[in-house]
Backbone as a printed PyTorch tensor [residue, N CA C, xyz], in Angstrom:
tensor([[[ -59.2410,  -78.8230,    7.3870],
         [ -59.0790,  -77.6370,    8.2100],
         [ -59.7860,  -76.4370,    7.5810]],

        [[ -59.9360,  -76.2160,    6.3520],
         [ -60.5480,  -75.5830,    5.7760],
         [ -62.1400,  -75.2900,    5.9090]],

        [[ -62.4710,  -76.1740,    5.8940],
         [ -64.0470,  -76.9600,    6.1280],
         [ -63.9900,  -75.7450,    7.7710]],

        [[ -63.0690,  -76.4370,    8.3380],
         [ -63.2390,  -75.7810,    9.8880],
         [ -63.1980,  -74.6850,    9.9780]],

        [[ -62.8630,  -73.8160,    9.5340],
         [ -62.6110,  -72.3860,    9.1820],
         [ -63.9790,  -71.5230,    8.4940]],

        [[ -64.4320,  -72.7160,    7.6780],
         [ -65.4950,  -72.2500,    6.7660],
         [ -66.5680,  -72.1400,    7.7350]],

        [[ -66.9570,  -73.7150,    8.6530],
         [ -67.6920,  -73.4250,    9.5470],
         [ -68.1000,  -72.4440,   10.6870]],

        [[ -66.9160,  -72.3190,   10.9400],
         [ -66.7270,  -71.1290,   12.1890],
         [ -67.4860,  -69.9180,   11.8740]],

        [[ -66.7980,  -69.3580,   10.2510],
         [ -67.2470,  -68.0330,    9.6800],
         [ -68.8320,  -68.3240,    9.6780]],

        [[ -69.4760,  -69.2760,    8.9510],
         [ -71.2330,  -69.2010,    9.2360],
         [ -71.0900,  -69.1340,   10.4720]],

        [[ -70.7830,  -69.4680,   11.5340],
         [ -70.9480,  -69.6180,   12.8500],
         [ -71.5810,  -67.9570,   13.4430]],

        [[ -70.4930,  -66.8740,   12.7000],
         [ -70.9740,  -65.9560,   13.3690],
         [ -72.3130,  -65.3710,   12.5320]],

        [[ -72.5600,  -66.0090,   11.6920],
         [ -74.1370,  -65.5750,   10.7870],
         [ -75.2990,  -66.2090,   11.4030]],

        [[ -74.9570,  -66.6290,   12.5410],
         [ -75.5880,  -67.2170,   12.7250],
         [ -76.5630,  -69.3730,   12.2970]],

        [[ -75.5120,  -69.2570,   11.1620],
         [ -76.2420,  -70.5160,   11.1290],
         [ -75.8030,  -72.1140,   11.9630]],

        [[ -76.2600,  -72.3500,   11.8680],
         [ -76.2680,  -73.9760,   12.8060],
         [ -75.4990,  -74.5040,   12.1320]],

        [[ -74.4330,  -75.4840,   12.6880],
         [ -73.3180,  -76.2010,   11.8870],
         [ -73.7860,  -77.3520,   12.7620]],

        [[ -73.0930,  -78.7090,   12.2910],
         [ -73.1880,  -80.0220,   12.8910],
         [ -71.5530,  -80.3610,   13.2580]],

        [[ -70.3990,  -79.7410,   12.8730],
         [ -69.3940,  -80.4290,   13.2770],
         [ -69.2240,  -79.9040,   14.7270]],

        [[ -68.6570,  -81.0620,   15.5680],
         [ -69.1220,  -81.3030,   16.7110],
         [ -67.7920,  -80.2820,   17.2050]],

        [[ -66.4650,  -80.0500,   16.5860],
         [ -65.2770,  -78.9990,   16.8950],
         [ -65.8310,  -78.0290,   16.9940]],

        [[ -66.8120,  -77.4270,   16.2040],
         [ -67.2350,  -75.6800,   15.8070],
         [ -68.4180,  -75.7620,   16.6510]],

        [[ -69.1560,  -76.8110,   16.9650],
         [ -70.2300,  -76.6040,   18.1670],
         [ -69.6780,  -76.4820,   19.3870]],

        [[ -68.5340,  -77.0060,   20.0400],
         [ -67.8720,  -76.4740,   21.2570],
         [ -67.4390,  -75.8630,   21.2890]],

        [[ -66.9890,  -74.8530,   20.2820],
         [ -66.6220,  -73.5220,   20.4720],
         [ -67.8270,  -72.4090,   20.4660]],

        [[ -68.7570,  -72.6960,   19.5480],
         [ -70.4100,  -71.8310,   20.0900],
         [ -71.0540,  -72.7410,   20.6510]],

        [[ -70.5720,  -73.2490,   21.8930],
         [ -72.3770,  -73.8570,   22.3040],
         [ -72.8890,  -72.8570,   23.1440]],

        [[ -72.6400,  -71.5450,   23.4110],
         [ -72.9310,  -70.7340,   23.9590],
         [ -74.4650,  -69.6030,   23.4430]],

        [[ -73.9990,  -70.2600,   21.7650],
         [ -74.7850,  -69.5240,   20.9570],
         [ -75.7570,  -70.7210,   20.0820]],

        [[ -75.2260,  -71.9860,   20.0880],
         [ -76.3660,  -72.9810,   19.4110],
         [ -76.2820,  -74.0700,   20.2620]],

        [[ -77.4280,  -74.2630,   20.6980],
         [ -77.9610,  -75.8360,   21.2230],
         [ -77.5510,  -77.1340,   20.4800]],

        [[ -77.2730,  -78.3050,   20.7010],
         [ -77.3200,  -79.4860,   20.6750],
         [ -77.8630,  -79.7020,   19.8600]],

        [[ -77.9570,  -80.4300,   18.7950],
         [ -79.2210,  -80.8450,   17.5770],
         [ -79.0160,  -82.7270,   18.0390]],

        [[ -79.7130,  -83.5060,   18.4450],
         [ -79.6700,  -84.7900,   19.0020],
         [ -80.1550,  -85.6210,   17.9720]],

        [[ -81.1400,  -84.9700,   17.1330],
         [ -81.8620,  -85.9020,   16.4450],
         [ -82.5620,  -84.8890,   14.9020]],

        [[ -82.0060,  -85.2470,   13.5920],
         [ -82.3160,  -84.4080,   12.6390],
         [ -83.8280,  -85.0510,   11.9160]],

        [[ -84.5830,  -84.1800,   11.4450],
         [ -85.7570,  -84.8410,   10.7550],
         [ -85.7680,  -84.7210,    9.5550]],

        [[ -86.1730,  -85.8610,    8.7170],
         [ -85.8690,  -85.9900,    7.1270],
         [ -87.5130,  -85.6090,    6.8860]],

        [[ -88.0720,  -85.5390,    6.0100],
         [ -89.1040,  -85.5110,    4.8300],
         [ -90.2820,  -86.5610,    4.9090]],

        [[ -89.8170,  -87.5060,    5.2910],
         [ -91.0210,  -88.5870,    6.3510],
         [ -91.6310,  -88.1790,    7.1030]],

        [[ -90.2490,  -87.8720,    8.2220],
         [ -91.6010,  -86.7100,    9.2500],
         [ -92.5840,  -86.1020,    9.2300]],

        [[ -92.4950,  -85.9290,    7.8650],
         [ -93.4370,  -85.0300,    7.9430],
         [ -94.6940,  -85.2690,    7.1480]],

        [[ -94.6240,  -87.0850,    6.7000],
         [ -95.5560,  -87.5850,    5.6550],
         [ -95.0310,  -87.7790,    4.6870]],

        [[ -93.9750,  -87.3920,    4.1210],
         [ -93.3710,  -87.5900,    2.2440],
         [ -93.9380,  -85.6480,    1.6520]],

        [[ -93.3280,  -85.8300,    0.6690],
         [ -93.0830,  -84.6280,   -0.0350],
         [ -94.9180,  -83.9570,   -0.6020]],

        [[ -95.4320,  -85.1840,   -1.0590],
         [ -97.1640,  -85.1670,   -1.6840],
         [ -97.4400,  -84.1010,   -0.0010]],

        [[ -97.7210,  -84.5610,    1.0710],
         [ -98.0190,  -84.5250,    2.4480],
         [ -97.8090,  -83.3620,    2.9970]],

        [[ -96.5090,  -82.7630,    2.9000],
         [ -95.6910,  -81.9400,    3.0870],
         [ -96.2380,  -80.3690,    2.1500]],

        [[ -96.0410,  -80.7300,    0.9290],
         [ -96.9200,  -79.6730,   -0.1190],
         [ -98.3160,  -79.3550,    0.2870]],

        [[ -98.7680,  -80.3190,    0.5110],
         [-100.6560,  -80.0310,    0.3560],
         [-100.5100,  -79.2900,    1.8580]],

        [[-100.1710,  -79.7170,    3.2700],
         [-100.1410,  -78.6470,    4.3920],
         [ -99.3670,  -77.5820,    4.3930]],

        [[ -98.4360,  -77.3450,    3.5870],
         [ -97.9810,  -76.4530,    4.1040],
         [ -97.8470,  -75.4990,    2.9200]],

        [[ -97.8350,  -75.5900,    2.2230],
         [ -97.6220,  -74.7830,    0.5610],
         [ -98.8150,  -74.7700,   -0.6420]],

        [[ -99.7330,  -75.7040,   -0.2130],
         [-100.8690,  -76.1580,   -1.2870],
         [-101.4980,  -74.1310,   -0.6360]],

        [[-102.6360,  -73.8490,   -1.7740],
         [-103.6390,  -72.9660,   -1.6100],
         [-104.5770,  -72.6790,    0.0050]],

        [[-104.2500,  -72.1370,    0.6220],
         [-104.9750,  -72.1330,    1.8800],
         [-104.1020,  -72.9300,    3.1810]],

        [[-102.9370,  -73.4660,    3.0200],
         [-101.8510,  -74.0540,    3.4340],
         [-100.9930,  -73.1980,    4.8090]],

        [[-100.5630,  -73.8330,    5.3950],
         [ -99.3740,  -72.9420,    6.8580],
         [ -99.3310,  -71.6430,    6.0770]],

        [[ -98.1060,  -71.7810,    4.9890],
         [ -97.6690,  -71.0800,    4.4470],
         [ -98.5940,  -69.8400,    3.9950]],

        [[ -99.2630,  -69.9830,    3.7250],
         [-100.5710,  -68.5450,    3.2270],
         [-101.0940,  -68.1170,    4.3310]],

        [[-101.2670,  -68.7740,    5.7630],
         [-101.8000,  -68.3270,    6.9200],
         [-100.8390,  -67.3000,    7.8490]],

        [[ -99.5420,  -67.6630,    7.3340],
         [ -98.3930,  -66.8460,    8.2560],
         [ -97.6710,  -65.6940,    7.3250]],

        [[ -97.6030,  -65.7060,    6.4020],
         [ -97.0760,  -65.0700,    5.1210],
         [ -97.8010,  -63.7240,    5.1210]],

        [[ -97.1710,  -62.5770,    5.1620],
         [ -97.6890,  -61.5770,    5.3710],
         [ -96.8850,  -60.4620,    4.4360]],

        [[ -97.6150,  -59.7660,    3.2620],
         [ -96.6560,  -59.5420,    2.2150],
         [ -96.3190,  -58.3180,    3.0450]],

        [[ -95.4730,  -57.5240,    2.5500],
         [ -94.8070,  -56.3570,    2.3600],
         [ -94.9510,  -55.5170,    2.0650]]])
């Protein structure tokens, strides 16, 4: 019950929870998650680094300092 309580409170921070009690009480505010993606998806971790974090990468194209 605790857990449930805990969830709720992120709930209003906005973050995404998976227990399916605290999603019917916000599904107003978070969608359905049907299907989660692991680290494969995306090629393995080597895969993952070099597009998106390596030198010249996602990450350096959208990143806009401050």
């Amino acid at each position: 019950m605790l857990l449930i309580a805990k969830m709720r409170k992120m709930c209003c921070c906005d973050l995404q929870l998976l227990s399916n009690q605290v999603l019917a009480k916000y599904s107003n505010v978070f969608s359905r998650i049907n299907t989660l993606v692991t680290i494969t998806d995306f090629g393995g971790w080597n895969k993952a680094q070099a597009t998106h974090f390596a030198d010249g990468g996602i990450f350096d194209k959208i990143y806009m300092p401050q």
